[in-house]
N, C-alpha and C positions, 0 to 999 in steps of 0.2 A: 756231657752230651756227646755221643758219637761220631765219629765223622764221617761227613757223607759219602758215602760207598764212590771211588772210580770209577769212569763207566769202562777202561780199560780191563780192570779187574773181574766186572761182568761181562763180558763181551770177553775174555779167555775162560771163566767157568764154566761159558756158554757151548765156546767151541768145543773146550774138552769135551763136555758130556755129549755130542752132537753123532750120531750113525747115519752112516751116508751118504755125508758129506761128498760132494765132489768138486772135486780142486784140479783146475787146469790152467795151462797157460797156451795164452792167444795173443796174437797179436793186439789186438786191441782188449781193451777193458771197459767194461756199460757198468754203471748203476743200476743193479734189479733194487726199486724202492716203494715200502710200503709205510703209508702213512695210518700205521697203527702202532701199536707195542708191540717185538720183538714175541712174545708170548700169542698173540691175534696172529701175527704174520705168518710163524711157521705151522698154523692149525689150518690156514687159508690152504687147499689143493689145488687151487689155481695159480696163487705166487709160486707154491711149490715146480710148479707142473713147467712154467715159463722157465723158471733158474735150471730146470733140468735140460730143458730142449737147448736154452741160448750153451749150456755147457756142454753139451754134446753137439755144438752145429759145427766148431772146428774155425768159426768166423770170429768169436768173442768169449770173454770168459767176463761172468756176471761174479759183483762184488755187491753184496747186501746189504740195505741201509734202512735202518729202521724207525719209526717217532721214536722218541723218549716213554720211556717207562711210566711218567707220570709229565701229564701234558704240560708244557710253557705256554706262558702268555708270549704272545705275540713278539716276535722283535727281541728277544730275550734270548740267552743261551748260546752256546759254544753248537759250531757244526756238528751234525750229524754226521758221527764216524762209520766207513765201512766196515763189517766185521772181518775182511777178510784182510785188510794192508789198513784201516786206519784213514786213508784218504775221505775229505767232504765231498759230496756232490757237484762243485763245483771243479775237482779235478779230471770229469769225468769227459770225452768229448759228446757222451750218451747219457741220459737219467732219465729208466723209462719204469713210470708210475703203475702201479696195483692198486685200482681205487673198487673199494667193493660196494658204499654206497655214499650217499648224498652227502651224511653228515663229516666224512672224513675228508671234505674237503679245504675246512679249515686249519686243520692239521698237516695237509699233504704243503699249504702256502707258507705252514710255518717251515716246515720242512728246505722251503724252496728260500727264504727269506733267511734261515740262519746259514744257509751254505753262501750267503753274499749275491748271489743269481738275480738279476732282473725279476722282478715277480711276471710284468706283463711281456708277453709274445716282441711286442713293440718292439722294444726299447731295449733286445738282447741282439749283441751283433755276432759278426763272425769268431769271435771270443769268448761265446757262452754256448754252455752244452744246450746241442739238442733234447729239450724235453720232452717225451711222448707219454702217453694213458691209454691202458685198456682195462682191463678186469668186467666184473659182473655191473658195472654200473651204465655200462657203455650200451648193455641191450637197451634200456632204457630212456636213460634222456642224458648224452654227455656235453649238452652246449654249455651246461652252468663254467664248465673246464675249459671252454675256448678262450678266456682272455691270454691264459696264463700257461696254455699248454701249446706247443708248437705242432704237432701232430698224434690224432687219435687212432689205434686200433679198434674198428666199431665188432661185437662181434665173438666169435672163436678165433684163438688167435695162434692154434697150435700148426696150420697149414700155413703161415705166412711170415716164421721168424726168419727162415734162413734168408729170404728177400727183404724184408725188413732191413735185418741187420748191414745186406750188402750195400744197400740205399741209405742208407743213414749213415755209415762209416766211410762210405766213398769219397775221395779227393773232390776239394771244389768248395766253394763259398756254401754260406748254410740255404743260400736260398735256391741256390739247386739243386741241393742234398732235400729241402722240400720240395721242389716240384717233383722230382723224382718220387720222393714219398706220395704224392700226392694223384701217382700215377696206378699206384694200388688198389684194387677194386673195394676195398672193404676198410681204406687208410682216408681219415678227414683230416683235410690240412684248411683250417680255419681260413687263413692269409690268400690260401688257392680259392677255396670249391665257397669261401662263403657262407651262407647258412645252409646248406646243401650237403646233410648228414648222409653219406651212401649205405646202400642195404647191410646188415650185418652179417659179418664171415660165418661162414657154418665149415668145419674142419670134416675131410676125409674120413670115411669108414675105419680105413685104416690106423689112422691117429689117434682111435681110440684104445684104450682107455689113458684119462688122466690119470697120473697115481704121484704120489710124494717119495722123492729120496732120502728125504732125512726125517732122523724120529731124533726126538730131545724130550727129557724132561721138563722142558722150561716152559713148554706148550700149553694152551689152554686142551690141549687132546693130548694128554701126556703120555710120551713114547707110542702112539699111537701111528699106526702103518697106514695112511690111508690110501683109497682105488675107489675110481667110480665106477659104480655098477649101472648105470645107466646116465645118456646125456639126455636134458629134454622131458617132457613132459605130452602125454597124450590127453590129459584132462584141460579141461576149457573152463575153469572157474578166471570169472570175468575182474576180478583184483590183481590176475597174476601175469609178468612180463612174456611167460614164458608160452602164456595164449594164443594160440592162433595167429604166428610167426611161420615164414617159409624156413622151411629148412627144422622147423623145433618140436616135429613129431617127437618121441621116442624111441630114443635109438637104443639098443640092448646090448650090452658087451656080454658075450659066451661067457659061462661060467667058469669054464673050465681056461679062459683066457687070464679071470679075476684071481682063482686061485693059485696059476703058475706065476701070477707076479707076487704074491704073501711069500716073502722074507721067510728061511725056516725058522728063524732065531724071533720072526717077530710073536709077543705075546698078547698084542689088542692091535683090532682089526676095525677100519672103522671104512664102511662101504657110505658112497656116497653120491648123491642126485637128488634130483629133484622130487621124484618118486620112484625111490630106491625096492619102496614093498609092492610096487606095480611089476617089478621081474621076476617073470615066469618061473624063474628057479629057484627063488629069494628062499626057502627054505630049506631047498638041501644045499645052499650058499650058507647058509646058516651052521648047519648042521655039521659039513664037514670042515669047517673052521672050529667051531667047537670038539670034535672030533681030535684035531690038531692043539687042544689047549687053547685055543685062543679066547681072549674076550671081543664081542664083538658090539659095533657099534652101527645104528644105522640114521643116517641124516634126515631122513623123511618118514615114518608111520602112516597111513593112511587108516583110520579107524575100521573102515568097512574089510580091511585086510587080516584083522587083528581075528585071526580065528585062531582056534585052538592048537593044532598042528604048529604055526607059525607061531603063537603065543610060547608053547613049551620049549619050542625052536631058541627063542631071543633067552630066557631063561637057563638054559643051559650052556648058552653063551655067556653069560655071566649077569644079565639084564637083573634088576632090582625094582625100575623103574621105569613104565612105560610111557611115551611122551609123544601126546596126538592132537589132532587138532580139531576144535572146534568151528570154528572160523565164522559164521554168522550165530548172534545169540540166539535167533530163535529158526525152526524150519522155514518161514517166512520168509526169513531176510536167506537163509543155504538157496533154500531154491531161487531165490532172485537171484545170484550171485551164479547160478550154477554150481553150486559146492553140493556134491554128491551123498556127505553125512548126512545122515539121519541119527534122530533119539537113540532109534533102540540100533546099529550099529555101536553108538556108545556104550550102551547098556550092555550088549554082548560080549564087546571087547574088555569092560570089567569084568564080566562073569568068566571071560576066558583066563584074566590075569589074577584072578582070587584062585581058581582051580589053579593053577602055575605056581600060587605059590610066588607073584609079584606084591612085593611090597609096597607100593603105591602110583596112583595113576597122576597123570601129568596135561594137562589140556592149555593148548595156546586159544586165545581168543581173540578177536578184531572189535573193539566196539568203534561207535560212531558210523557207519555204514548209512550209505542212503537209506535214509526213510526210517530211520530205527525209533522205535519208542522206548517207554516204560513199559508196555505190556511184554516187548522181548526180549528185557530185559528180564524183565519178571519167569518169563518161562523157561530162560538160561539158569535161574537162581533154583527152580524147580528139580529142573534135571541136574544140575548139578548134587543138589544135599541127595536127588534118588541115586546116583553113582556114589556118593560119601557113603551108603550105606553096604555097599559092595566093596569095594575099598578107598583108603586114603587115599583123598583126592586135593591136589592144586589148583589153581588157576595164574597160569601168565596171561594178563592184557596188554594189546597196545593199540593203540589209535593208527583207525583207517589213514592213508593216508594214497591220494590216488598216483597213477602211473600212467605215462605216455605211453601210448598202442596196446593198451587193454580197453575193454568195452567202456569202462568206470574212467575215463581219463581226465573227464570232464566235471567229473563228480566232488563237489565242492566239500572244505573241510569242514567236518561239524561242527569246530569249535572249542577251543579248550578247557573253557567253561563246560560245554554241552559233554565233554567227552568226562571229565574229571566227575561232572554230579551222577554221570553214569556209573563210573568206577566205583564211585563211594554206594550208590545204589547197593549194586552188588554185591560190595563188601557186606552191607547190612544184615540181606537176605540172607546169605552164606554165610552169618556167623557163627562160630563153635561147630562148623562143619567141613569147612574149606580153606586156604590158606589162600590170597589172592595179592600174586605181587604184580603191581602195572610198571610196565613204562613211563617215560614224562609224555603230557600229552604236549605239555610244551612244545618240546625239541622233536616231537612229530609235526606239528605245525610247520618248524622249520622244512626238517623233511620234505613235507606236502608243498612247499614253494620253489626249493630247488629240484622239485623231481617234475615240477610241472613247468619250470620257468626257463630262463635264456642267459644270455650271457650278463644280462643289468644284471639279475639275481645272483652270479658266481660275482661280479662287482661288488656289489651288495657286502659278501659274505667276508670280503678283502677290508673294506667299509667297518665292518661290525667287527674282526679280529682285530684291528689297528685299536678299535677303541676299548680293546679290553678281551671280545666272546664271549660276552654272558647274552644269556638269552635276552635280556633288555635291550642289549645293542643290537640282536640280530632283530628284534622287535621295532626296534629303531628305524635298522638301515631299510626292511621290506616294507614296512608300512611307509617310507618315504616313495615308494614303488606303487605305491595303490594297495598291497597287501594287508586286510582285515585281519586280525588274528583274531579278534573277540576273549583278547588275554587280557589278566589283570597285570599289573605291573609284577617281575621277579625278583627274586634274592640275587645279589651280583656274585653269590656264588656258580660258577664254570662247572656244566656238567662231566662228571668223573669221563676221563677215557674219550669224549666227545668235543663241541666244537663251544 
C-alpha cells in the first residue's frame, strides 16, 4: 500500500511549476484563503485578482491557504498550511475568505476549525485573527457567513483593498480595528451595522480589468492565462444576481487593453465574464489571439451569438466543443424568465458549429423553474434529439435554485423528488441521442436554503458539519428550521469536493 502522499511535497511540486508568482515582503502578512481545492482556487480570477492587488499595495504580503485536496470530515486533520512559509491560519493577525458560493461554506468552517480559531465571531478575542469574506457570493445573500465571520466585503472589492488593509492591520484592540472596518461604505461588520447589509462596491473604471498572475498546471484551467473581458451583465434574465443591480450594467474593457495584458509566453487564453460574447469585439478578440498561437477560452456563450464568423473564430482558437445555455426547458418557461434563446437560435448555432467543423455541442439546462411541467419538459427533449441531429450533443442539468434580488427570489424550491423525476424524464426522451449529466438535486436544495436564508441557516450548516455533512444531516439541521425539502432520506455518503 502506498504512502500517503506529504502535503509538504505537494505544495513544492506546486510552487515549482507555478509562473507568476509574486513574492514580497511587507510588513505584515494576511491569509488570502480559499475554501476549495488548491486546483478550484487558482482557476478562481477573482482569488487571483485580490492575491495580486493585496501584493502589489505595499501594505501586506498575502500567503495562500487552501481546503484539502480531498474534503475531511469535520473536526479532523492537521491545519491548513500556507503555501508560501507553511504557517496555519491561526498565525495570521488577518484571514480574509474567497467564498464563491453557498455550498462552500461548510468547507471554509472546516478550514476555520482545524486552524484551532474560535468558529463563532463571539467568542474570538483580541488573540484571534481578524476573519473577513468577499468573493462572488457576497452579491447575493452573505448573512448565512455572519455568525462566523468578523467583517464582509459586500460587492467588488478591487477599489477598497488598500483601506481595507490599513484598517484591519492598524494598532488597537479588534474591536476597533472593526468599527473602523465598519466605517467602509461597502464593509458589513455583523457586531456593528446588524442585519443591515450595505449596497455593494462597484470598483473604478479604472480598475478594470481583472486578470490572473499565475498560470500552473495543477489548475482546473490549466496553464491558462486568464482576463476579463467584460464586468456585469446588460441582460435581465430574471434567475440571475447580476440583474438589475446599480452599478452591474456592462462594462466593456478595450480590446486592445485585454490583449496588452496576454503574456507573450502565454499559450491558452481564457477571457472571462459574465457575458463575455456580448463584447462588441469578441471576434477579432478572438482572432488575434488565435493569430498569436493561442488557445482560447471563453466563460460565457450566449447562443443567439453563436453565428458563423464568431463560430469559425472560437474554432481556430482551438475550440472542439461548444458550451451554451439553455436555460428554461421550453420557450414558455425562456420567455417567463426573460431568457432571450430561442429554438432556432440553437438550431443555428449548431448548424454554424457543424460548418466549423466543432465536434460536439454542449448545453447547460435549469430544470425545476416555476411553473414547469412535463409538457416542457417534453419539448426540451424535442429540440434536443433536432440539434442531436446536427451535431453531438450533451446536456448538463441542475436544479433551479432561487436568489436574493432577482425577480424569482421568492420562488419556492420544486423539490427534489419533483426535480429528479424531471431528470429521469429527460433522460428517457433523450435516449441513444444525448448524453445528460445532472447535478444533485439534493445539494441544490441545500443551495436554495442558504441562498435564501440568515444566519440560523449558516448555524444550521455548523449544526450538520459537526454531525458528520451528509446531506441527511443538512436535512436534519434545516428541516429543524421549518425547511421542507420533500427529500427521501440519503446515503451518508459526503458529496465529492462539497459540503
Amino acid at each position: 500500500m502506498p504512502r500517503p502522499r506529504d502535503i509538504r511535497e505537494t505544495v513544492r511540486e506546486r510552487l515549482a511549476e507555478e509562473r507568476g508568482r509574486i513574492d514580497r515582503v511587507a510588513p505584515f502578512s494576511i491569509a488570502l484563503a480559499y475554501p476549495s481545492a488548491y486546483r478550484v482556487a487558482m482557476s478562481s480570477l477573482g482569488f487571483q485578482t485580490i492575491y495580486r492587488l493585496v501584493q502589489g499595495s505595499g501594505r501586506a504580503s498575502a500567503e495562500r491557504v487552501f481546503a484539502p485536496d480531498d474534503p475531511l470530515r469535520f473536526g479532523e486533520g492537521s491545519p491548513d498550511p500556507s503555501y508560501e512559509t507553511g504557517a496555519p491560519l491561526s498565525a495570521f493577525p488577518v484571514v480574509a475568505f474567497s467564498v464563491a458560493c453557498e455550498l462552500e461554506l461548510g468547507s471554509m468552517l472546516g478550514m476555520i476549525a482545524r486552524a484551532g480559531i474560535p468558529l463563532l465571531c463571539t467568542e474570538r478575542d483580541d488573540g484571534s485573527p481578524l476573519v473577513i469574506a468577499g468573493g462572488p457570493l457576497t452579491f447575493s445573500n452573505p448573512r448565512p457567513l455572519a455568525p462566523f465571520v468578523d467583517a464582509i466585503v459586500v460587492g467588488e472589492a478591487e477599489g477598497v483593498i488598500a483601506d481595507l488593509l490599513d484598517r484591519a492591520l492598524a494598532p488597537g484592540s479588534r474591536q476597533r480595528r472593526l468599527e473602523d472596518l465598519a466605517g467602509m461604505a461597502s464593509v458589513w461588520v455583523p457586531a456593528v451595522h446588524g442585519n443591515q447589509v450595505p449596497l455593494a462596491g462597484v470598483c473604478r473604471g479604472e480598475d478594470l480589468p481583472a486578470w490572473a498572475p499565475i498560470r500552473t498546471p495543477h489548475a482546473e484551467l490549466r496553464d491558462m492565462f486568464l482576463v476579463e473581458a467584460v464586468r456585469g451583465c446588460s441582460r435581465r434574465c430574471h434567475y440571475c444576481v447580476m440583474r438589475g443591480r446599480p452599478g452591474r450594467g456592462m462594462r466593456i474593457v478595450p480590446s486592445e487593453r485585454i490583449l496588452d495584458l496576454v503574456p507573450a509566453d502565454a499559450r491558452k487564453v481564457g477571457l472571462v465574464g459574465a457575458s463575455v460574447s456580448d463584447h462588441p469585439d469578441i471576434v477579432s478578440i478572438v482572432d488575434a489571439l488565435a493569430a498569436r498561437g493561442c488557445q482560447v477560452g471563453l466563460s460565457s456563450l450566449r447562443p443567439e451569438r453563436l453565428l458563423p464568423p464568431f463560430v469559425t473564430a472560437l474554432r481556430s482558437a482551438g475550440y472542439k466543443t461548444i458550451t451554451t445555455a439553455m436555460d428554461g426547458a421550453s420557450q414558455r418557461l425562456r420567455d417567463a424568465v426573460e431568457r432571450r434563446t430561442t429554438a432556432e437560435h440553437l438550431l443555428q448555432a449548431a448548424r454554424a458549429c457543424r460548418e466549423a467543423k466543432i465536434e460536439r455541442l454542449k448545453l447547460y439546462l435549469m430544470v425545476g423553474l416555476p411553473g414547469e411541467t412535463e409538457q416542457d419538459l417534453d419539448e426540451c427533449a424535442l429540440l434536443v434529439r433536432d440539434l442531436s441531429r446536427l451535431l453531438p450533443t450533451s446536456l448538463g442539468v441542475s436544479t433551479f435554485c432561487a436568489k436574493l434580488g432577482t425577480p424569482l427570489e421568492a420562488a419556492p424550491f420544486a423539490g427534489v423528488d419533483v426535480a429528479e423525476r424531471h431528470i429521469k424524464r429527460l433522460r428517457r426522451a433523450v435516449a441513444g441521442r444525448a448524453e445528460i449529466r445532472a447535478t444533485s438535486a439534493r445539494w441544490a436544495w441545500v443551495e436554495h436554503v442558504l441562498a435564501t436564508g440568515g444566519e440560523a441557516e449558516g448555524l444550521a450548516v455548523l449544526e450538520a458539519e459537526r454531525h458528520g455533512g451528509t446531506f441527511a444531516d443538512y436535512r436534519r439541521a434545516f428541516e429543524r428550521l421549518g425547511h421542507a425539502s420533500s427529500a427521501r432520506a440519503a446515503a451518508p455518503a459526503r458529496r465529492k469536493g462539497g459540503p
